[in-house]
Residue frames as qw, qx, qy, qz and C-alpha x, y, z in Angstrom:
[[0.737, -0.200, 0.342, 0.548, -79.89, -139.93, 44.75],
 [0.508, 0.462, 0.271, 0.674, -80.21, -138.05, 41.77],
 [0.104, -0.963, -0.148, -0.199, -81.23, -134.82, 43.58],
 [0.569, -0.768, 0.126, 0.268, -77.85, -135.08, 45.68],
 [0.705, 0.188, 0.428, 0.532, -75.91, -135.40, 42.36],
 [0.172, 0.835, 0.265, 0.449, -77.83, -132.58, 40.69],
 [0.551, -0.820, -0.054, 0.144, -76.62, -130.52, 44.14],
 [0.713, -0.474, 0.324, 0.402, -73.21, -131.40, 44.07],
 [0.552, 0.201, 0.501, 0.636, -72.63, -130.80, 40.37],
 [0.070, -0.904, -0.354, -0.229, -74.44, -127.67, 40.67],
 [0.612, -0.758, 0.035, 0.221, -72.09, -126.61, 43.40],
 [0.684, -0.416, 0.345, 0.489, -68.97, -127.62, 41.41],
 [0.313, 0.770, 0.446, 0.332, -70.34, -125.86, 38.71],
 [0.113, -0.986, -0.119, -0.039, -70.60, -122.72, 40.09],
 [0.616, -0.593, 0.286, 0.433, -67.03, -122.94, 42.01],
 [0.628, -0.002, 0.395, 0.670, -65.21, -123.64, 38.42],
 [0.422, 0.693, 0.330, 0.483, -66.89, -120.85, 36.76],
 [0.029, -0.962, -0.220, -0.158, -65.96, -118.67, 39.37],
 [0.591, -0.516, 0.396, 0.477, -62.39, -119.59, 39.55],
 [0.656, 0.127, 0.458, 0.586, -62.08, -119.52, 35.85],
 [0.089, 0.860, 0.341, 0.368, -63.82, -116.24, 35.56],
 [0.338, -0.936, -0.101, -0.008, -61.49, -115.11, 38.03],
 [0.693, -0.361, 0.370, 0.502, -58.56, -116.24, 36.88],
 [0.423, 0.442, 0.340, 0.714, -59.19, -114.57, 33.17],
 [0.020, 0.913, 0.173, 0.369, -60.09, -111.38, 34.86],
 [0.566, -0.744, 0.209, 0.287, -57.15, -111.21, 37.31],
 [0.815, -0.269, 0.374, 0.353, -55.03, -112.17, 34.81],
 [0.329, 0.809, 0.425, 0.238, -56.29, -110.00, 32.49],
 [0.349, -0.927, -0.042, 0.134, -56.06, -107.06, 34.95],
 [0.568, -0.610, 0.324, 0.448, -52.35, -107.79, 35.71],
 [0.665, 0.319, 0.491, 0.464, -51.49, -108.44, 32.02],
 [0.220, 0.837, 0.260, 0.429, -52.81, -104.61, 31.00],
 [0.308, -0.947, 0.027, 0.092, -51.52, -103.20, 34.12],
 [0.580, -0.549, 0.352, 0.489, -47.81, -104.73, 33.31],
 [0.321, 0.498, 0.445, 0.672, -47.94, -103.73, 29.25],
 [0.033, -0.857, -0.258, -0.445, -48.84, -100.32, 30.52],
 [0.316, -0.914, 0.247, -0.058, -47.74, -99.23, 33.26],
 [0.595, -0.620, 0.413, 0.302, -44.16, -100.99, 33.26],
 [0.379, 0.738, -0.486, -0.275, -43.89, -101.06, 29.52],
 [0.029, -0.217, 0.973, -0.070, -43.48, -105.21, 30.02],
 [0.881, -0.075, -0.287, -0.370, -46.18, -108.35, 28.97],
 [0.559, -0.226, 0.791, 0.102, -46.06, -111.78, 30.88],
 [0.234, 0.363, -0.735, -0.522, -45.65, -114.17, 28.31],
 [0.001, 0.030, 0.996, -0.080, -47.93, -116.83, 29.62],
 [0.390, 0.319, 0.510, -0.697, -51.22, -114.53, 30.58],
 [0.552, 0.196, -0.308, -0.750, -52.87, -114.48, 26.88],
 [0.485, -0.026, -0.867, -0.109, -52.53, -118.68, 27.01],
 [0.061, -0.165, -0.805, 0.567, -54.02, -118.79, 30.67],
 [0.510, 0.385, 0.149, -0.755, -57.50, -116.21, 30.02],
 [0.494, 0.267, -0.623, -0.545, -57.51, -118.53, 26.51],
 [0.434, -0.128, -0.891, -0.046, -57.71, -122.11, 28.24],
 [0.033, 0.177, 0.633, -0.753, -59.91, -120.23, 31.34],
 [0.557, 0.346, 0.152, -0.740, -62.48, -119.01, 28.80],
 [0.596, 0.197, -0.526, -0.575, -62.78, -122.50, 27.23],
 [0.215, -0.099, -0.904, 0.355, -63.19, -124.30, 30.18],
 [0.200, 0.323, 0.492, -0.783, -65.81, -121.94, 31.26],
 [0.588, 0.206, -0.437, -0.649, -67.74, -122.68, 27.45],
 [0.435, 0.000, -0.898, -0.068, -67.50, -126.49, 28.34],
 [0.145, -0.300, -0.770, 0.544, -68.87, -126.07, 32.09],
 [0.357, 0.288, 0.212, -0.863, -71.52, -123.49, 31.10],
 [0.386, 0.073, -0.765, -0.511, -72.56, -125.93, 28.31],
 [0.324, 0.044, -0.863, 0.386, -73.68, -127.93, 31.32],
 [0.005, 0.360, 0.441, -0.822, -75.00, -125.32, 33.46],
 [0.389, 0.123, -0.414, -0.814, -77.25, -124.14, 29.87],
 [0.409, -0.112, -0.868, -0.257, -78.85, -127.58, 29.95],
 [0.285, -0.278, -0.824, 0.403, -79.78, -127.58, 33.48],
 [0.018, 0.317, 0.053, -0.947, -80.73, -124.36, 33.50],
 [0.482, 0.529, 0.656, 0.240, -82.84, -124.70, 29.81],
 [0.084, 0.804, -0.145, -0.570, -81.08, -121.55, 28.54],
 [0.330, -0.151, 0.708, 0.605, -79.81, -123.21, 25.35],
 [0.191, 0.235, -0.582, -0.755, -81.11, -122.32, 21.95],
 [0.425, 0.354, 0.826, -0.109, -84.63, -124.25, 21.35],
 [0.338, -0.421, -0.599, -0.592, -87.64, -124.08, 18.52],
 [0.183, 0.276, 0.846, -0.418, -90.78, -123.78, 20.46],
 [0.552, 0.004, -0.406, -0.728, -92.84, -123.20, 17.39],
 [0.673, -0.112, -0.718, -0.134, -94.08, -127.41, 18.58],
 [0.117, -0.228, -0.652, 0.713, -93.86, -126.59, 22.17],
 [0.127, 0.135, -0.260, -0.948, -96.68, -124.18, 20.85],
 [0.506, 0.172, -0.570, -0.625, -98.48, -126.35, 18.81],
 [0.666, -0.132, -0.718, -0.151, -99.04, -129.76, 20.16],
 [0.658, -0.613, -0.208, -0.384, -100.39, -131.20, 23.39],
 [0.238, -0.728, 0.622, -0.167, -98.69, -131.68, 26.65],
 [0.862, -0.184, 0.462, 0.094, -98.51, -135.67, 26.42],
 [0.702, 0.605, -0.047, 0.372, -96.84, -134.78, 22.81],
 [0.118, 0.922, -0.187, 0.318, -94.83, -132.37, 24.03],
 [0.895, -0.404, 0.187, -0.039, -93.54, -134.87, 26.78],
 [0.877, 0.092, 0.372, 0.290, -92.12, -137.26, 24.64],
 [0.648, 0.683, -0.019, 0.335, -90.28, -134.12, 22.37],
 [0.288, -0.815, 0.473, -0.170, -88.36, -132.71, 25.44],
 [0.742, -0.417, 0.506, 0.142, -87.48, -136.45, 25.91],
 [0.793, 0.428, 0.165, 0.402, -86.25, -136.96, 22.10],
 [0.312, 0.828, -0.352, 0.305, -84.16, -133.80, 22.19],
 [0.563, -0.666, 0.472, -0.128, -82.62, -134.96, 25.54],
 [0.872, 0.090, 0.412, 0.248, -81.73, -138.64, 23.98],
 [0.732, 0.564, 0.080, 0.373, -80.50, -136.73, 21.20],
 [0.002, -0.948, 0.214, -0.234, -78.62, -134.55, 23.40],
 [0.839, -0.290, 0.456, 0.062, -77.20, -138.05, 25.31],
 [0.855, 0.375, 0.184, 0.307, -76.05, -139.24, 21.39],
 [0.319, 0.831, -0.224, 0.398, -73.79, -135.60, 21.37],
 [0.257, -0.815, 0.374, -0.360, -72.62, -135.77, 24.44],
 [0.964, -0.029, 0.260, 0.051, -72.07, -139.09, 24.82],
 [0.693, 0.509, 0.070, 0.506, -69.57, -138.56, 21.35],
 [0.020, -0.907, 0.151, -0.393, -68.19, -135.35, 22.76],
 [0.675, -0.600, 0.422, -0.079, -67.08, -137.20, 26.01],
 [0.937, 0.043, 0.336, 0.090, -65.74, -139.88, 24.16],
 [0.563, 0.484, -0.077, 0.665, -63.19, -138.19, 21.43],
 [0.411, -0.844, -0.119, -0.323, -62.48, -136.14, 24.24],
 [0.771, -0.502, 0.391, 0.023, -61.42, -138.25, 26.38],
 [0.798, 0.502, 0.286, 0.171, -59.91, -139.95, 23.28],
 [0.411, 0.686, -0.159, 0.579, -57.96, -136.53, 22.40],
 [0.379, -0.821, 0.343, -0.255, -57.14, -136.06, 26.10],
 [0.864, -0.319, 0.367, 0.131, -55.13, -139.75, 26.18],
 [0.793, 0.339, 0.172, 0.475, -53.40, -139.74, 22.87],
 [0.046, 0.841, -0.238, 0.484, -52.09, -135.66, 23.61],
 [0.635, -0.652, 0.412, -0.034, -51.04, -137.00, 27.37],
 [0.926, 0.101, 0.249, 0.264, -49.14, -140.29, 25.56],
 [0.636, 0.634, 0.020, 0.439, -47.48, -137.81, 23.08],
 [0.477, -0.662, -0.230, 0.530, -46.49, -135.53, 26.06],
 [0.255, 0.572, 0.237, 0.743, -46.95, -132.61, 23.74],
 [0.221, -0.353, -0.316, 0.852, -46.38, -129.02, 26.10],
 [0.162, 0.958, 0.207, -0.114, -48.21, -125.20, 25.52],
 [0.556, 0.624, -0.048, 0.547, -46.14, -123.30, 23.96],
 [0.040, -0.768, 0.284, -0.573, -45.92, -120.35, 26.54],
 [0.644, -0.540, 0.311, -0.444, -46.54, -121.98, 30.14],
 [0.514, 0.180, -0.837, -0.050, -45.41, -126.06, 29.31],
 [0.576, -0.195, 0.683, -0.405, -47.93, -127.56, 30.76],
 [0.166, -0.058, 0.894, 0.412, -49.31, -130.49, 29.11],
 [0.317, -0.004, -0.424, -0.848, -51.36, -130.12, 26.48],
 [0.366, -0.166, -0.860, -0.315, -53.81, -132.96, 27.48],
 [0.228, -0.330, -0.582, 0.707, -54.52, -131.30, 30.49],
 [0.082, 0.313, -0.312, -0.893, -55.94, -128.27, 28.34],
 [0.469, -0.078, -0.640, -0.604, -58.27, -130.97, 26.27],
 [0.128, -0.225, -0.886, 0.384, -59.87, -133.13, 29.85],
 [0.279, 0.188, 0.094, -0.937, -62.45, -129.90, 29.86],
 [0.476, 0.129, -0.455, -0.741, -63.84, -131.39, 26.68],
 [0.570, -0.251, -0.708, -0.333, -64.70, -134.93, 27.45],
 [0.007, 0.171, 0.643, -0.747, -65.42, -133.89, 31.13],
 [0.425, 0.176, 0.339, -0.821, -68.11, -131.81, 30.14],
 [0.531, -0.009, -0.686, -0.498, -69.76, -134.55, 27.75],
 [0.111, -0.284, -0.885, 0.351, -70.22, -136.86, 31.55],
 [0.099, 0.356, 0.414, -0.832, -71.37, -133.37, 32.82],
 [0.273, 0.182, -0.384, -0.863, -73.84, -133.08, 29.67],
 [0.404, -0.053, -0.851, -0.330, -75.25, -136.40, 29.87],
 [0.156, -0.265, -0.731, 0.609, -76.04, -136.23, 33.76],
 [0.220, 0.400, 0.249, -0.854, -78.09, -133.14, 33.17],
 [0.402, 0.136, -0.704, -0.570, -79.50, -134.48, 29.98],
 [0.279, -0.337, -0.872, 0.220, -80.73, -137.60, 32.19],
 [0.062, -0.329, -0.607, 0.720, -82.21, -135.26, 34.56],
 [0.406, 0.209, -0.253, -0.853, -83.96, -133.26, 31.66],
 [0.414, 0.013, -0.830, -0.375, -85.51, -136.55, 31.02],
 [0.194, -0.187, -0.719, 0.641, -86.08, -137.24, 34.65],
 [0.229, 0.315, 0.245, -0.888, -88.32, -134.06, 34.74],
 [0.483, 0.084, -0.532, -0.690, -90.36, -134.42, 31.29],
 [0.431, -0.104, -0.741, -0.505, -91.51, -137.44, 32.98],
 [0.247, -0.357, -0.759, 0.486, -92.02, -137.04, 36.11],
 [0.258, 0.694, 0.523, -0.423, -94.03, -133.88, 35.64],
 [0.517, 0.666, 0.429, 0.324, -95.15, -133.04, 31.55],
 [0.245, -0.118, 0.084, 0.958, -93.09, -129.87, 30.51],
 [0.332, 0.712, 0.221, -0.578, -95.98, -126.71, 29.65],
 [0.690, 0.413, 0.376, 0.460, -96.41, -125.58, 26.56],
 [0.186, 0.020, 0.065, 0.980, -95.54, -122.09, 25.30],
 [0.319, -0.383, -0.584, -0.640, -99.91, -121.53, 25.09],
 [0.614, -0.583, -0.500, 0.182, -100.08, -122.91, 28.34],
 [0.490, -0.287, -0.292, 0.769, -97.50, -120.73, 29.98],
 [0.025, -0.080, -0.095, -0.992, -98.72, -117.50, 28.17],
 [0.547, -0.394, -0.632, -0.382, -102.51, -118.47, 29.50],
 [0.682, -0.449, -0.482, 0.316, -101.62, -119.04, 32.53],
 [0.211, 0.110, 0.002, 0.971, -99.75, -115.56, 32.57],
 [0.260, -0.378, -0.392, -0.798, -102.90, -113.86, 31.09],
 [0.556, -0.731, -0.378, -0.119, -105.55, -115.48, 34.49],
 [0.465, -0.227, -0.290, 0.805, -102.02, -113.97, 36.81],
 [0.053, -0.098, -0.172, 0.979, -103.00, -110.31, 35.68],
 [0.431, -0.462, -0.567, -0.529, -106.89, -110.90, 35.48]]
């Protein structure tokens, strides 16, 4: 079950970043081509490439986790054994559950009370609350892949950083 999850959210991953990456670089495009060559701006394009490249920060947040491209220490990856080293992949995960978890929650939180107020964008009026759903979306999408980071640590011990650069070293022996 969880592998057909991981799949599917993988999948819908990809799609959104490559609609939202294609919508701030079309829109881009068209934006320079009509301020230049016709001497005319739309008025809406700077808000559209703005709410395209912070959707695509919320869904790559996501895609970082699964991935393990985010920011880390591994001075203790390093240092201590793999049954230690276990149990610290699975504390950062939990502690990555306690952010995301909050993230999803005011989120969601600032995506109902902005829909209630039926507050607009300025350039495009859509509603604003539409604009904030990104945020406590990707907290679900943070927690899922968080789980799964857990998942892994215990189903098979993460290396250390000694191990991996060992294991390197008998590759070109």
């Amino acid at each position: 079950m969880f592998e057909a999850l991981n799949k599917i959210i993988d999948r819908l991953e990809s799609v959104a970043m490559v609609a939202f990456m294609t919508i701030a670089t079309t829109v881009t495009t068209f934006q320079v081509v009509y301020r230049y060559g016709f001497n005319n701006s739309l008025s809406w394009a700077e808000e559209v490439v703005i709410y395209s490249i912070v959707c695509m920060s919320f869904v790559g947040a996501s895609m970082g986790v699964r991935h393990g491209v985010h920011i880390s220490v591994d001075v203790l990856n390093a240092l201590v054994p793999p049954a230690v080293n276990r149990w610290l992949h699975i504390l950062s995960a939990m502690l990555g559950i306690a952010f995301a978890a909050s993230l999803a929650y005011f989120g969601f939180q600032l995506f109902e009370s902005t829909l209630q107020r039926g507050m607009l964008s300025p350039a495009m009026r859509i509603p604003m609350a539409w604009v904030y759903f990104p945020i406590g979306l990707s907290g679900i999408l943070l927690i899922i892949r968080y789980c799964w980071v857990i998942r892994e640590a215990w189903v098979k011990p993460p290396v250390s950083l000694a191990e991996e650069l060992a294991a390197e070293q008998d590759k070109l022996v």
